[in-house]
C-alpha positions in Angstrom: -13.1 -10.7 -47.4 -15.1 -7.9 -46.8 -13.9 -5.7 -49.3 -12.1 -2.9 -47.3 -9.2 -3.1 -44.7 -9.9 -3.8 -40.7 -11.0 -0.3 -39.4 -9.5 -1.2 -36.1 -6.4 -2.8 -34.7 -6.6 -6.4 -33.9 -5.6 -5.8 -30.5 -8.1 -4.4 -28.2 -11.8 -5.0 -28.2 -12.6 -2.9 -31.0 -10.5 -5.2 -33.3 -11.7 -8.0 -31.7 -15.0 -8.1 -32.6 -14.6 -6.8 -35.9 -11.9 -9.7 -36.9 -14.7 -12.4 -34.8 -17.7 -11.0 -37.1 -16.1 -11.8 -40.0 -14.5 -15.4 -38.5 -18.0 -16.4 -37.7 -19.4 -15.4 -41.0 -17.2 -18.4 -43.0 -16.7 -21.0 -39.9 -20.4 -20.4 -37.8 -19.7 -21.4 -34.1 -15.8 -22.4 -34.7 -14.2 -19.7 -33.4 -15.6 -19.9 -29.8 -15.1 -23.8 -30.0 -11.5 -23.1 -30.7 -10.8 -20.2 -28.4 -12.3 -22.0 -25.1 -9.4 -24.8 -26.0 -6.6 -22.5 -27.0 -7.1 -20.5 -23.7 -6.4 -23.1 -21.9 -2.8 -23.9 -23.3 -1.7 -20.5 -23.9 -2.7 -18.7 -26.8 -3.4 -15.0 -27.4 -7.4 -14.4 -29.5 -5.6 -12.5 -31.8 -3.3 -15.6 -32.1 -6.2 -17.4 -33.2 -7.6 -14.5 -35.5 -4.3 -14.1 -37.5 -4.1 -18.7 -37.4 -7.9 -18.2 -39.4 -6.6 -15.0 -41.6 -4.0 -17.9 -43.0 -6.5 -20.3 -43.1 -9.1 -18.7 -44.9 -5.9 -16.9 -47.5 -5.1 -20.5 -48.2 -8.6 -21.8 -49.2 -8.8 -18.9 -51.7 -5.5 -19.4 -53.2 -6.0 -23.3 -53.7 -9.6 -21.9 -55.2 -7.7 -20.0 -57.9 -9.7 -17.0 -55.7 -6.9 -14.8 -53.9 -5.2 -11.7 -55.4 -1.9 -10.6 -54.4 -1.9 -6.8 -52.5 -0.3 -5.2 -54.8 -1.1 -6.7 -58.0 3.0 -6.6 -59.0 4.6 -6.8 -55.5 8.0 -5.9 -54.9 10.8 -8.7 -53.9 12.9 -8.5 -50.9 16.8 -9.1 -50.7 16.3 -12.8 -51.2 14.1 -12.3 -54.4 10.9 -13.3 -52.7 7.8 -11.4 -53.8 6.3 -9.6 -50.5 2.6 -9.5 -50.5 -0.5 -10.4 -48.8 -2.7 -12.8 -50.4 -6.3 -11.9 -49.7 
């Protein structure tokens, strides 16, 4: 986390190399390793981007680290809270 939102959107380059400075700041060298193979079958970078946003969520929230945006999030029809753990 890098303390503020993404100043760009993740699609276009822009975006791209902001969400791939801060991928290769917590996995060094993983992200290129895993794009060069995810190319081939298919996927999208920002595919990839968004697969390490959930990655690196889930580490936190095991950690007893991640806050819920908001703090008191509001529930949708089915009663489940909607928020982004970060």
């Amino acid at each position: 986390n890098h303390g503020r939102p993404m100043a760009f959107p993740k699609i276009g380059d822009a975006g791209a190399r902001e969400r791939a400075a801060l991928i290769d700041a917590y996995w060094p060298g993983r992200r290129e390793q895993l794009s060069l193979s995810l190319a081939r079958r298919g996927w999208a970078r920002d595919d990839l981007a968004d697969a390490l946003a959930v990655l690196w969520s889930v580490h936190r929230i095991e950690a007893g680290r991640a806050v819920a945006l908001p703090a008191d999030p509001p529930s949708d029809r089915r009663g489940l809270r909607m928020a982004i753990w970060v």
